[in-house]
N, C-alpha and C positions, 0 to 999 in steps of 0.2 A: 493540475500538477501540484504537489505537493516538494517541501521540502525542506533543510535540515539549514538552521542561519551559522552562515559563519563564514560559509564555502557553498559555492554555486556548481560545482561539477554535472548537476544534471536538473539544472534549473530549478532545483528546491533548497530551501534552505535550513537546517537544522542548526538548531542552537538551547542551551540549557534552559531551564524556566520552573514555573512551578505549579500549582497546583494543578493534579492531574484530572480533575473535575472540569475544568474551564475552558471554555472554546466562546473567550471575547470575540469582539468586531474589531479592533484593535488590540496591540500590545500593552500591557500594563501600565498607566501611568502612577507614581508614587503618589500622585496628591488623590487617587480613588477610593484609597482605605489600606486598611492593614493589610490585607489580603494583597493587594498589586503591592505594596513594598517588600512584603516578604517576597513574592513573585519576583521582584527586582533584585533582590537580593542573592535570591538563587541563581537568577540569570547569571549575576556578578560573577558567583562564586563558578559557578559552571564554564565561563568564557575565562578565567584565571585557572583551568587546566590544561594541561599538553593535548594537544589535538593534531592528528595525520589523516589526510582524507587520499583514497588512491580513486581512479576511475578508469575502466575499460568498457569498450563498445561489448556487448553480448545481446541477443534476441534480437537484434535490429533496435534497439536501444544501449543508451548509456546507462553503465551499473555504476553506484559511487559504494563504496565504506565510509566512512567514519572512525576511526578510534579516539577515544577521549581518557584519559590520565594516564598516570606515569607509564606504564606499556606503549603509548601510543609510537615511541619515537625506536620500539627494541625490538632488533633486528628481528627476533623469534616471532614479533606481532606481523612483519613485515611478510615472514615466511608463509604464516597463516592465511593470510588475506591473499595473498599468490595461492594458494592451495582453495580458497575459497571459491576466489576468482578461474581456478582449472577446474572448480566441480559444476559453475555456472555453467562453461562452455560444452562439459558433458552434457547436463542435462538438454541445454537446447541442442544439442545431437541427437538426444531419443524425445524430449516433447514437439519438436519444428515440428508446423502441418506444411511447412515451407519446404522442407527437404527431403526431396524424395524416398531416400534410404533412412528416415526416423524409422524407430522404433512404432511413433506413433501413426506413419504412413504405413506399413508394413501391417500395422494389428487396423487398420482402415482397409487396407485394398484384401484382408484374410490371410496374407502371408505370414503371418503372427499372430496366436491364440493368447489370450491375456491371461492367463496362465504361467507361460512360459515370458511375460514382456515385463521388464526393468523395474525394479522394486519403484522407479521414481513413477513410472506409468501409470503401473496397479493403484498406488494410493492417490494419484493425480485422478485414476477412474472412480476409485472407492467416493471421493471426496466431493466429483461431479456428479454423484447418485445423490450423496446426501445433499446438496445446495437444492439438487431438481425439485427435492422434497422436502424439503423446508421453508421454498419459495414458489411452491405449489404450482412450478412448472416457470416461472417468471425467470429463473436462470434454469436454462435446459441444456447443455453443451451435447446433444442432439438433436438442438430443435431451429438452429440457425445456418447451417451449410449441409450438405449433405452425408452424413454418417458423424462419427461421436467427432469435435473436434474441442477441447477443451484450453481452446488461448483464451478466452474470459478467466480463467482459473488458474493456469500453470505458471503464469510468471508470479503471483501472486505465495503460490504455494514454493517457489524457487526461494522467491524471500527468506521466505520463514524457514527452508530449510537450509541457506547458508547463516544465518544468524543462529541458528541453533547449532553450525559448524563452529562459529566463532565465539561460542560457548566459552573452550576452553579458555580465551584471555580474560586475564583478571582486571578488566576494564569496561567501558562503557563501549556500546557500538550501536551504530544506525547504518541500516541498510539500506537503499535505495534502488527502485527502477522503475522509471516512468513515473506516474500517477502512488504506486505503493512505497511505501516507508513502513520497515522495520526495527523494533528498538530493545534495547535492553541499557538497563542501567547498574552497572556495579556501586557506584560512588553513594545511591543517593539521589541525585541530582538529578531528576529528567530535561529529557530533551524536547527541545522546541521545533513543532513543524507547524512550518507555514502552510497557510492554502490561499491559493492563487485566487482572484476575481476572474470569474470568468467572461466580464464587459470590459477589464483591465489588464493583461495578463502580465504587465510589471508591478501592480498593485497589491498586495496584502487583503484580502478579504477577513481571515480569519487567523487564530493559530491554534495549537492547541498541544498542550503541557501532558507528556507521559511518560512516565517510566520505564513499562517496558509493556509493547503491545503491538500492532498494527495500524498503521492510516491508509485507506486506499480510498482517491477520487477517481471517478469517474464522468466524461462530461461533450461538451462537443464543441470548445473554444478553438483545442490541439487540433482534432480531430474529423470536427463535424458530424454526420451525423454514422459514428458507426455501429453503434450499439444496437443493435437488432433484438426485437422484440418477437420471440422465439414463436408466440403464437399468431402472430400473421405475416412473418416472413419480412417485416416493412422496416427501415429505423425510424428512432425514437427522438422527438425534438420539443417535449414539453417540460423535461428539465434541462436547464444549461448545466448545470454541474452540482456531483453528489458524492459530499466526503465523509465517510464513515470511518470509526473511532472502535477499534474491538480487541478482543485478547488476542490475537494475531492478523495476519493480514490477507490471510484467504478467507476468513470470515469477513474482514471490514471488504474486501475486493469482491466477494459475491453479494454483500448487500449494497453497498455502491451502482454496480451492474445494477440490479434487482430494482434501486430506487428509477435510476432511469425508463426500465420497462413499466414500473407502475403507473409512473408520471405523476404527474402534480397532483389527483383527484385520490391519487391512493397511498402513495409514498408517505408523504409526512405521521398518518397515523400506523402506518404498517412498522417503518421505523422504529418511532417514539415508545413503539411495545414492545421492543426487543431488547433483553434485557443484558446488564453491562454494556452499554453501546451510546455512543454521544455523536453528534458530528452538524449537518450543516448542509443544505440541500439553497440552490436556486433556481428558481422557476423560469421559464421565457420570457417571463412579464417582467423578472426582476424583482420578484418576492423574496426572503430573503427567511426560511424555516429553521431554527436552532430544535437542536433536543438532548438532552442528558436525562439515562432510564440507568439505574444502582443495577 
């Protein structure tokens, strides 16, 4: 689980911070160098803005916002995030593999040519072609249940596409659901997201300072073991948990997935070569892998 410091709405915490290079074991202490005082400093500067968090159930999860400066508290921001919050509950109308009358059950049982199915579908399909083939089958979202079912993917891509709703405020905003965190930074200032220990899960493992991007873990503390490994049908339990750091958050949420199927024998260097990508894997032994790739 990940999440945004300040406000606990859905067990992560997000909060300002600094350099967006860094994914300590800890939060910065002033006496480590320059680098964690200025880190501190931004935090300061970041936790002395106006800040509004709203939260609603959607997907069988809790979704939060975040707004942070002067916006946060104006009625128009308020209107937004309701408008964001009615395009969430659309889409889990056409991506639910839970609900019989989706969009996406419909284009599964042949009632619906993809083609003809929800612009939020087609690029939710488009997008599960590309992961299959970039992770060389390791995220398949037709290779774990029977016919395409892409929940590894779509809430992920849900993210990124209400934060790119919430464009228009001239503010700071972190998205949140589940395991994924969404961010963008008007001020300056990035935001801080925590990532959980997954031998501790009121513990801090990690954080990690961004401006504007994606964080999605993946792991089996929440969950156990659900993450299915496309090519032998079986779940996956040689990594505890795997949080990746990318220009959005269907990127960082398919290689998350992706590290778990690897597991420990393969992960850490498949990762580490992926370029723009930082984050933080632990193994079942409790090995504990960092990597930052430019």
């Amino acid at each position: 689980m990940n999440a945004v410091a300040g406000a606990r709405p859905d067990a992560a915490a997000v909060a300002a911070a600094a350099r967006p290079t860094d994914l300590p074991a800890d939060p910065p202490d002033p006496s480590d160098g320059p680098a964690a005082r200025t880190a501190d400093a931004l935090a300061r500067a970041a936790a002395a803005l106006p800040v509004r968090a709203w939260v609603e159930h959607h997907m069988g999860m809790p979704w939060s916002v975040h707004v942070r400066g002067d916006a946060a508290h104006d009625p128009r921001t308020a209107a937004a995030v309701e408008r964001a919050f009615a395009r969430v509950a659309a889409l889990d109308a056409e991506l639910s593999p839970f609900r019989a009358g989706s969009a996406l059950n419909r284009l599964r049982r042949g009632e619906l040519a993809l083609a003809d199915a929800p612009d939020a579908l087609r690029a939710v399909h488009a997008r599960c072609l590309a992961a299959r083939d970039a992770t060389d089958g390791a995220f398949d979202a037709w290779g774990w249940r029977d016919g395409f079912d892409p929940t590894g993917l779509s809430k992920g891509w849900s993210v990124d596409h209400v934060l790119g709703l919430l464009g228009v405020l001239d503010a700071d905003v972190a998205v949140g659901a589940g395991g994924d965190v969404g961010v963008r930074s008007a001020s300056g200032l990035p935001w801080r997201v925590g990532v959980e220990d997954p031998a501790d899960r009121g513990r801090l493992l990690a954080h990690v300072d961004l401006l504007d991007g994606g964080v999605a873990t993946s792991g089996t503390a929440a969950h156990g073991g659900h993450v299915v490994d496309p090519r032998t049908g079986g779940p996956v339990w040689g990594i505890r948990s795997a949080t990746v750091v990318a220009a959005d958050v269907v990127t960082a949420d398919v290689w998350a997935t992706t590290a778990m199927v690897l597991g420990p024998g393969d992960a850490p260097a498949r990762l580490a070569a992926l370029p723009g990508t930082r984050g933080v894997l632990v193994t079942a032994d409790g090995a504990v892998h960092r990597w930052a790739t430019p």
